[in-house]
FIZA-8442 format. One line per field, with one value per residue (C-alpha): residue number from 0; z, x, y. Coordinates in Angstrom, 1 decimal, padded with zeros to 4 digits, always signed. Each point is the difference from the previous one (the first is absolute). Layout:
seq (NUM_...);
Z (Z_...);
X (X_...);
Y (Y_...);
// end
This chain:
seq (0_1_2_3_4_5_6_7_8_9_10_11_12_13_14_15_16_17_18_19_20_21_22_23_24_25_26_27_28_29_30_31_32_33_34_35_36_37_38_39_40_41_42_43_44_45_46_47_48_49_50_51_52_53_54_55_56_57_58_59_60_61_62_63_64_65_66_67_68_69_70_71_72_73_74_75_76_77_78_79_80_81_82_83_84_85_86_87_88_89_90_91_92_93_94_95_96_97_98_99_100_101_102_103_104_105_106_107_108_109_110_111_112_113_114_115_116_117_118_119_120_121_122_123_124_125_126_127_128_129_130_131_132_133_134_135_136_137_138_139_140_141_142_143_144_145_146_147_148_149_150_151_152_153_154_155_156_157_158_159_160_161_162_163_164_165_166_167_168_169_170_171_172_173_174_175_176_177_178_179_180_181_182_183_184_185_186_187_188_189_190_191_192_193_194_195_196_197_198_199_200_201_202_203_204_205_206_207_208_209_210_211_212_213_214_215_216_217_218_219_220_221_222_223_224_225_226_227_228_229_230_231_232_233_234_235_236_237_238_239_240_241_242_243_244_245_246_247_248_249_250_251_252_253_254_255_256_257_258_259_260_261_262_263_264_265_266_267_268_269_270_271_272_273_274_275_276_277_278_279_280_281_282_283_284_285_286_287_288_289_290_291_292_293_294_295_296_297_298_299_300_301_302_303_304_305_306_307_308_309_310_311_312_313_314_315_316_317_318_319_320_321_322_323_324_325_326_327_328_329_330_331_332_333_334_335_336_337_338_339_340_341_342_343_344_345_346_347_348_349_350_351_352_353_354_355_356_357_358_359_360_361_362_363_364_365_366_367_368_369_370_371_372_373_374_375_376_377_378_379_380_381_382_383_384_385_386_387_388_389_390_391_392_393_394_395_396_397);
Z (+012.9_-001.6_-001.6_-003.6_-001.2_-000.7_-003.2_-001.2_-000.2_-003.0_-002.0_-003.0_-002.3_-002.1_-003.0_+002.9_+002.1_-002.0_-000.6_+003.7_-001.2_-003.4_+001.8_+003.0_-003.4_-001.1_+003.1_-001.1_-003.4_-002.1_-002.7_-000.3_-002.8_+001.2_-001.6_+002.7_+000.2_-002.3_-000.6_-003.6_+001.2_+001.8_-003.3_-003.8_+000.2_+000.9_+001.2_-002.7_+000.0_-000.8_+003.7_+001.6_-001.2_+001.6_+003.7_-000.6_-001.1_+003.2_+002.2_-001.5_+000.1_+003.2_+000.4_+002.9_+003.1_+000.2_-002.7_+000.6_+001.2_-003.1_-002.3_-002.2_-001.9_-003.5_+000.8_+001.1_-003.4_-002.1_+001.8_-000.9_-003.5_-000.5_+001.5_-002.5_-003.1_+001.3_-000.3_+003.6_+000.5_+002.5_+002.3_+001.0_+002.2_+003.0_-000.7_-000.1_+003.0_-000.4_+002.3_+000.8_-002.3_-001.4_+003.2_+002.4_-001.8_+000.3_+004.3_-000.2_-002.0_+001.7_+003.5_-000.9_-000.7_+002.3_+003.5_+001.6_-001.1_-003.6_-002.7_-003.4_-003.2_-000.8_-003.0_+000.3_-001.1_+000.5_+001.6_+003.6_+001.0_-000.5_+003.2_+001.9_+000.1_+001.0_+003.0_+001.0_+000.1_+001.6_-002.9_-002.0_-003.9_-001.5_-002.9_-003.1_-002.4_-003.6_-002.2_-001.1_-002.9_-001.2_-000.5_+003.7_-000.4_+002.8_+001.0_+000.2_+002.1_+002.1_+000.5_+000.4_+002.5_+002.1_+000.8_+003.8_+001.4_+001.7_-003.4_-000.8_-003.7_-002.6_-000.6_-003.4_-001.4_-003.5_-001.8_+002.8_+002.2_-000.2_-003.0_-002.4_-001.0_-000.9_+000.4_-003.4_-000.2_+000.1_+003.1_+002.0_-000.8_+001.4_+003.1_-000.2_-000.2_+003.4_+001.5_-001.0_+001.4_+002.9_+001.1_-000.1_-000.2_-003.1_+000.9_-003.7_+000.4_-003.5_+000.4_-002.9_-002.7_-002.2_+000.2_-002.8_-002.5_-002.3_+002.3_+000.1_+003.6_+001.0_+002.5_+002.7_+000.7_-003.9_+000.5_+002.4_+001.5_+002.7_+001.9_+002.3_-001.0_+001.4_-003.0_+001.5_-001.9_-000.5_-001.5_+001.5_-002.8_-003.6_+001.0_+001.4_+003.5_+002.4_+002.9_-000.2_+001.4_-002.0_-000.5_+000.3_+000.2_-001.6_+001.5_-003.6_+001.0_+002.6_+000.5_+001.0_+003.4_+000.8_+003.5_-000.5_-002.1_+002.8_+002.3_-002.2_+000.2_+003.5_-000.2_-002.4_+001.9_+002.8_-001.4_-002.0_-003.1_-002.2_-001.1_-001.9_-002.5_-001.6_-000.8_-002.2_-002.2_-000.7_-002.6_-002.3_+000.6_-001.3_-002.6_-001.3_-002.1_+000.2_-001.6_+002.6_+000.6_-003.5_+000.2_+003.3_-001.5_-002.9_+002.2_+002.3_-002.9_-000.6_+003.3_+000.4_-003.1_+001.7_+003.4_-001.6_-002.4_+002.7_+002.7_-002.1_-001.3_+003.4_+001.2_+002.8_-000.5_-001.7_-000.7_-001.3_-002.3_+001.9_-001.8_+002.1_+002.0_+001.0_+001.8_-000.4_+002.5_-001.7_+001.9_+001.7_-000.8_+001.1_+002.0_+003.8_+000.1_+002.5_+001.3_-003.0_+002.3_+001.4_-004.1_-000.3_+002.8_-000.7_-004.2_+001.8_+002.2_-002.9_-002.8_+000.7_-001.7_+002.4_-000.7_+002.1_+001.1_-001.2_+003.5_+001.0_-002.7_+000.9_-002.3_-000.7_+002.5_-001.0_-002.8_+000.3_-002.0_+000.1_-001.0_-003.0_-000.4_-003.4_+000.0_-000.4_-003.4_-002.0_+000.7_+004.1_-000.7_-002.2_+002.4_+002.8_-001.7_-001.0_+003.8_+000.5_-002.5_+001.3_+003.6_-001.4_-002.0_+002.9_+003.0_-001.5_-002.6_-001.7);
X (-029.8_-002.7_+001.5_-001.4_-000.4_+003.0_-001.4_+000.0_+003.8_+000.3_-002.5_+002.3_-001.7_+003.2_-001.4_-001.0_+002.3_+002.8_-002.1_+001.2_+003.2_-001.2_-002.1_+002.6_+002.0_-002.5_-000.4_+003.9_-000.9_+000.3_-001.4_-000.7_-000.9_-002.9_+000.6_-001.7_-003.1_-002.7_-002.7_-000.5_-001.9_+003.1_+001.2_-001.8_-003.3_-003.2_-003.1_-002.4_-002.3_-003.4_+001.1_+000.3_-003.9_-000.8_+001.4_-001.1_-003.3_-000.7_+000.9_-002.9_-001.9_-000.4_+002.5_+002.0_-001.2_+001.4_+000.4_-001.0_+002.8_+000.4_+000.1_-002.5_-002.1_+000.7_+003.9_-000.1_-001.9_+002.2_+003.2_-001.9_-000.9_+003.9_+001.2_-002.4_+001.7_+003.1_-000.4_-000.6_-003.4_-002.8_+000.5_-002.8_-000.4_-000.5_+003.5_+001.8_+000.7_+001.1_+002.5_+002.3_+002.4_+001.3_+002.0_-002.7_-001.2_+003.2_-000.3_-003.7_+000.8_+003.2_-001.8_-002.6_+002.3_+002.9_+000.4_+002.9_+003.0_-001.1_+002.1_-000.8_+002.4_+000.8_+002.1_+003.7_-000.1_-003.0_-002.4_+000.9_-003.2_-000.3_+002.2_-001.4_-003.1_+001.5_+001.9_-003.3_-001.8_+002.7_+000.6_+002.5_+001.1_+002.4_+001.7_+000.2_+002.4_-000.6_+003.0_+001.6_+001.8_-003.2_-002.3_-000.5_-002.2_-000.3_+001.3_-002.7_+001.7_+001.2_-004.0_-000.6_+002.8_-000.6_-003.5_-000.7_-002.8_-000.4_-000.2_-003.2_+000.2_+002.6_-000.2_+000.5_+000.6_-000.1_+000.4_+003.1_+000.8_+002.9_+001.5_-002.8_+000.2_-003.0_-000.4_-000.5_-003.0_+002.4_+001.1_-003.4_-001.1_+002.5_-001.1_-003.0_+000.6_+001.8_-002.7_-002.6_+002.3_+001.2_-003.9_+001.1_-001.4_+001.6_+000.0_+000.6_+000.3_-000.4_-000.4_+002.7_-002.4_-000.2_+003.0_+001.2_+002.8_+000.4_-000.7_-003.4_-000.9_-002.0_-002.6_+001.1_-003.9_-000.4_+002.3_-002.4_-003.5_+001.8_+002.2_-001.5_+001.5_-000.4_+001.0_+000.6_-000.4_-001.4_-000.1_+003.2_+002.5_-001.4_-002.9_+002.7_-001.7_+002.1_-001.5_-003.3_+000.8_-002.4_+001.0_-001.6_+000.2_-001.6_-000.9_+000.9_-001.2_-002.4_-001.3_+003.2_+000.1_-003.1_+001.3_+002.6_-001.9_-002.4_+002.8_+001.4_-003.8_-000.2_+002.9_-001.0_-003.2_+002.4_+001.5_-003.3_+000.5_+003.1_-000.8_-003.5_+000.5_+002.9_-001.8_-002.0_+003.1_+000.5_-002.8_+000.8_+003.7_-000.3_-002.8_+001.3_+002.5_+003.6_+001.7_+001.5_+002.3_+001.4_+000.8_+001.9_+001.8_+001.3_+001.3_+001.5_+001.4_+002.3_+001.3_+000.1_+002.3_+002.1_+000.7_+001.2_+002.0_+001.6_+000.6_+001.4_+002.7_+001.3_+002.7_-000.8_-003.7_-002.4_-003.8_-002.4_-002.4_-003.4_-002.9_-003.1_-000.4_+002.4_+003.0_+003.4_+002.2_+003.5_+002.7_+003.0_+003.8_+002.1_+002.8_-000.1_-003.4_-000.9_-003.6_-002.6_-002.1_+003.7_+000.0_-003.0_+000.4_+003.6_-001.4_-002.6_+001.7_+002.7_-002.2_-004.0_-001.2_-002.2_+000.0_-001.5_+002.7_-000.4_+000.1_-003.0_-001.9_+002.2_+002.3_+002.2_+002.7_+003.8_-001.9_-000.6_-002.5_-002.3_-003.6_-000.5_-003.4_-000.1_-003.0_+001.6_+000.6_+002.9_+001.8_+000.0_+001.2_+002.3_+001.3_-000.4_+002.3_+003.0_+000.1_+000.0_+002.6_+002.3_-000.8_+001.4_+002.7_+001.5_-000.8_-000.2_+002.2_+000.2);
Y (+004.1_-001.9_-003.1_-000.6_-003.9_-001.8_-001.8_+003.5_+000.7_-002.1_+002.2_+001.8_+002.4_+001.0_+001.8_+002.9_-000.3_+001.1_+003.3_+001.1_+000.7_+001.8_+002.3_+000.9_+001.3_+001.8_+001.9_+001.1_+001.0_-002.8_-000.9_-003.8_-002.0_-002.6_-003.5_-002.2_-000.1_-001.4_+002.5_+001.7_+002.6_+002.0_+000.3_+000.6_-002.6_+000.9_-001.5_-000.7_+002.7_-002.4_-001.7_+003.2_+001.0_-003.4_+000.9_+003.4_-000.9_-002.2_+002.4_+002.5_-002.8_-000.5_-003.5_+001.2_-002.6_-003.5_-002.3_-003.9_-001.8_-001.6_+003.1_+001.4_-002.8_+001.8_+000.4_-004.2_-000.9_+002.2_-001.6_-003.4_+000.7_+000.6_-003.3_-001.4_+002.3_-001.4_-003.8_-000.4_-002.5_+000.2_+002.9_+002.1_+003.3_-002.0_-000.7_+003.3_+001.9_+003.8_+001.5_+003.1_-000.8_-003.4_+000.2_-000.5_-002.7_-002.2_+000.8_-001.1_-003.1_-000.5_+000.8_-002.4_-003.0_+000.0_-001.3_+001.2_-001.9_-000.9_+000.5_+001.5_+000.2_+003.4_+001.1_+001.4_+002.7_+001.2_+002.6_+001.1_-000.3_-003.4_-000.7_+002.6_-001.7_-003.5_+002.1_+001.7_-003.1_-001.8_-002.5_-001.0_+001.1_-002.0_+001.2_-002.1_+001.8_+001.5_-000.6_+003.1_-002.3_-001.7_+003.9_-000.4_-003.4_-002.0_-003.4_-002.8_-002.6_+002.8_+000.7_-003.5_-000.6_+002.9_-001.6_-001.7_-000.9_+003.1_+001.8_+001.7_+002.4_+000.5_+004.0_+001.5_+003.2_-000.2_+002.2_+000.8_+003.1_+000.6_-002.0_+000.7_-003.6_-001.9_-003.8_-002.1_-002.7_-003.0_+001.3_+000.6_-002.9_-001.7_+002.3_-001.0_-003.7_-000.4_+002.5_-002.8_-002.9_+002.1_+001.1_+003.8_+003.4_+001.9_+003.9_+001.5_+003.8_+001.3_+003.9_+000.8_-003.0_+002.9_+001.7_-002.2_+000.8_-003.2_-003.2_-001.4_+000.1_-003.4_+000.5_-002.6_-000.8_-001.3_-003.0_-001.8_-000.8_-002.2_+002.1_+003.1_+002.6_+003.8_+002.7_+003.9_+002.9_+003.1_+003.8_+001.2_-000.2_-000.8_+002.6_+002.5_+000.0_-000.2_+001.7_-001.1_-003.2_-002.6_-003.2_-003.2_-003.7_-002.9_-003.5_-002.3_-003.2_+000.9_-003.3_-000.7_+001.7_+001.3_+000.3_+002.2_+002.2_+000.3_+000.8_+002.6_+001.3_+000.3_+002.2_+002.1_+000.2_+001.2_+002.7_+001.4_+000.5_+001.4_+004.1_-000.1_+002.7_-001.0_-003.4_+001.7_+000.0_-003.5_-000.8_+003.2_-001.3_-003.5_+000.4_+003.6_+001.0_-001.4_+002.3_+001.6_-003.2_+000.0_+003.3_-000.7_-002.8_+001.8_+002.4_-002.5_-002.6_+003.3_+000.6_-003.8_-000.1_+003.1_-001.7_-002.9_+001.5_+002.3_-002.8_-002.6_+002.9_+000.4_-002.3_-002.2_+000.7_-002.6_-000.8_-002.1_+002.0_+000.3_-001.4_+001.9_+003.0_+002.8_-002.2_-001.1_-001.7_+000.8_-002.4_+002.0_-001.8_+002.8_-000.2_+001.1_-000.2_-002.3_+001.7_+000.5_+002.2_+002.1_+000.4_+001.2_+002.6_+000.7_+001.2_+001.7_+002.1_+000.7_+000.3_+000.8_-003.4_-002.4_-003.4_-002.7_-002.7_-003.5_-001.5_+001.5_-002.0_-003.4_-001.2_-003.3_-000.3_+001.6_+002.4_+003.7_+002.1_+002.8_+001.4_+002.4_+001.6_+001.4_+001.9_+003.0_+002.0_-000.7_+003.2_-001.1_-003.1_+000.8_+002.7_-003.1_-002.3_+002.8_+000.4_-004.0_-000.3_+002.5_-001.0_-004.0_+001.1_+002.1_-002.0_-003.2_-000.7_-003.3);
// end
């Protein structure tokens, strides 16, 4: 037997690996009603079509070798040029790096930063990937809580007293996966203030910035010239591209660690380049139309409205309205439920509805929730939440 690292036993990916389950019923002939996983395309959202006669137009063109390790010059000015709409000063195309995804930009900046052993601040809860990274490079994420009670906010002298000297970056995601939440101005700059007396890295991962219901979302890059700061993004969710993996990052305050962005070159010099074609897509997709995104919204400010309504309604079941994106993270009271993920499985198995348990995601000690995706049209959810309903009021009843 060949034995695989140890580090590697403490990598968790739970929005997948719940699936395991769903599709073993399947293979019985069940029907199951996917609430789990964040990508609008399974359900009624296209890809804009003017972005699909960009790929396809640089594939008849001829733009199918490598890319520059960097990305595309006219993808990294267009990603510049929008930093600039946004408030954020000074960045250039030197300064953006495009990548497979916003997720292979967090392991190159990540990789790039961390020795072994260093510690980075990483929401709870938050994106699983986030700590799947710190085991894969043998680091250490430590959680810094959102408050369920405050519109899942975080706790600024709990950042501030998490930090040693063995701390290197305070990671956000704002807006948040899985809450939906999205941090006020007030409170990133007091983030951004113990960054700057701390000597830290912020790592704001913003790929939900326009998947914006009422909240103003503030670009954590606008609140200072001071502070590096590293910003992910990329075309994945507000430009209902999932699969083509383009995403990017951006050095805000490059003159601020020229060696790590040289570092985080080197690597990207390693692996290539992230797929060319696709690239193509990212000028049409920030200077085009927008449309497409209000139309989402509308769509998902209804089926927003529908999940609260319906999860608030069901004793022992509560939620903070979601001000971005496609998530809620309802919290489970129930009684003789002491496993959110046995929950999840047990309503599964009964019902046909997948969820994704709130431990995989972290949460504050002693609470129990899950993850809602609602993506899906009204009638699925609706049918989802008659079957979580009865499933409560017979198993669970408070």
């Amino acid at each position: 037997m060949v034995r695989p690292a140890r580090h590697i036993e403490n990598v968790r990916y739970a929005i997948r690996n719940v699936v395991a389950e769903a599709h073993r019923l399947e293979t019985q002939g069940r029907r199951i009603l996917y609430l789990n996983i964040g990508d609008p395309l399974k359900f009624d959202f296209q890809t804009p079509p003017h972005l699909i006669e960009a790929v396809s137009r640089a594939l008849r063109d001829g733009h199918n070798g490598y890319a520059p390790s960097a990305g595309i010059l006219t993808a990294r000015e267009a990603i510049a040029r929008e930093c600039t709409e946004k408030g954020i000063p000074n960045v250039s195309p030197e300064d953006v790096v495009v990548t497979s995804g916003a997720s292979e930009a967090l392991e190159l900046a990540l990789t790039a930063l961390l020795e072994p052993g260093e510690r980075v601040l990483l929401p709870c809860p938050g994106y699983p990937l986030y700590g799947a990274l710190m085991a894969k490079l043998n680091t250490v994420g430590v959680p810094y809580t959102l408050d369920e009670d405050r519109g899942w906010s975080l706790d600024l002298e709990e950042i501030d007293r998490l930090c040693t000297p063995d701390t290197r970056a305070i990671l956000l995601c704002n807006p948040n996966n899985p809450t939906g939440a999205v941090l006020s101005r007030e409170v990133l700059e007091g983030l951004v203030e113990i960054a700057r007396r701390r000597g830290l890295v912020i790592l704001s991962d913003e790929i939900y910035e326009k998947l914006i219901y009422d909240k103003a979302h503030v670009p954590t890059a606008a609140l200072a010239t001071d502070v590096p700061i590293i910003t992910f993004n990329g075309l994945t969710k507000a430009y209902l591209a999932c699969g083509w993996r383009v995403g990017w990052l951006v050095f805000n305050n490059a003159h601020l660690m020229p060696e790590l962005r040289a570092a985080v070159l080197r690597l990207a010099d390693a692996r290539l380049c992230s797929p060319g074609p696709q690239q193509y897509a990212i000028a049409p997709a920030l200077d085009g139309p927008q449309e497409h995104i209000q139309e989402m919204m509308a769509r998902l400010r209804v089926r927003r409205d529908l999940t609260v309504r319906r999860i608030n309604a069901i004793p022992g079941l509560s939620m903070q309205e979601p001000a971005s994106a496609f998530y809620a993270m309802p919290r489970l009271r129930l009684p003789g439920v002491v496993s959110d993920e046995a929950f999840v499985l047990s309503l599964l198995r009964e019902t046909g509805v997948l969820f994704v348990h709130g431990s995989g995601f972290g949460q504050k000690e002693g609470t129990q929730h899950f993850r809602v995706v609602f993506l899906p049209q009204e009638e699925v959810l609706t049918a989802a939440f008659d079957r979580l309903e009865a499933f409560v009021r017979e198993h669970h009843p408070v």
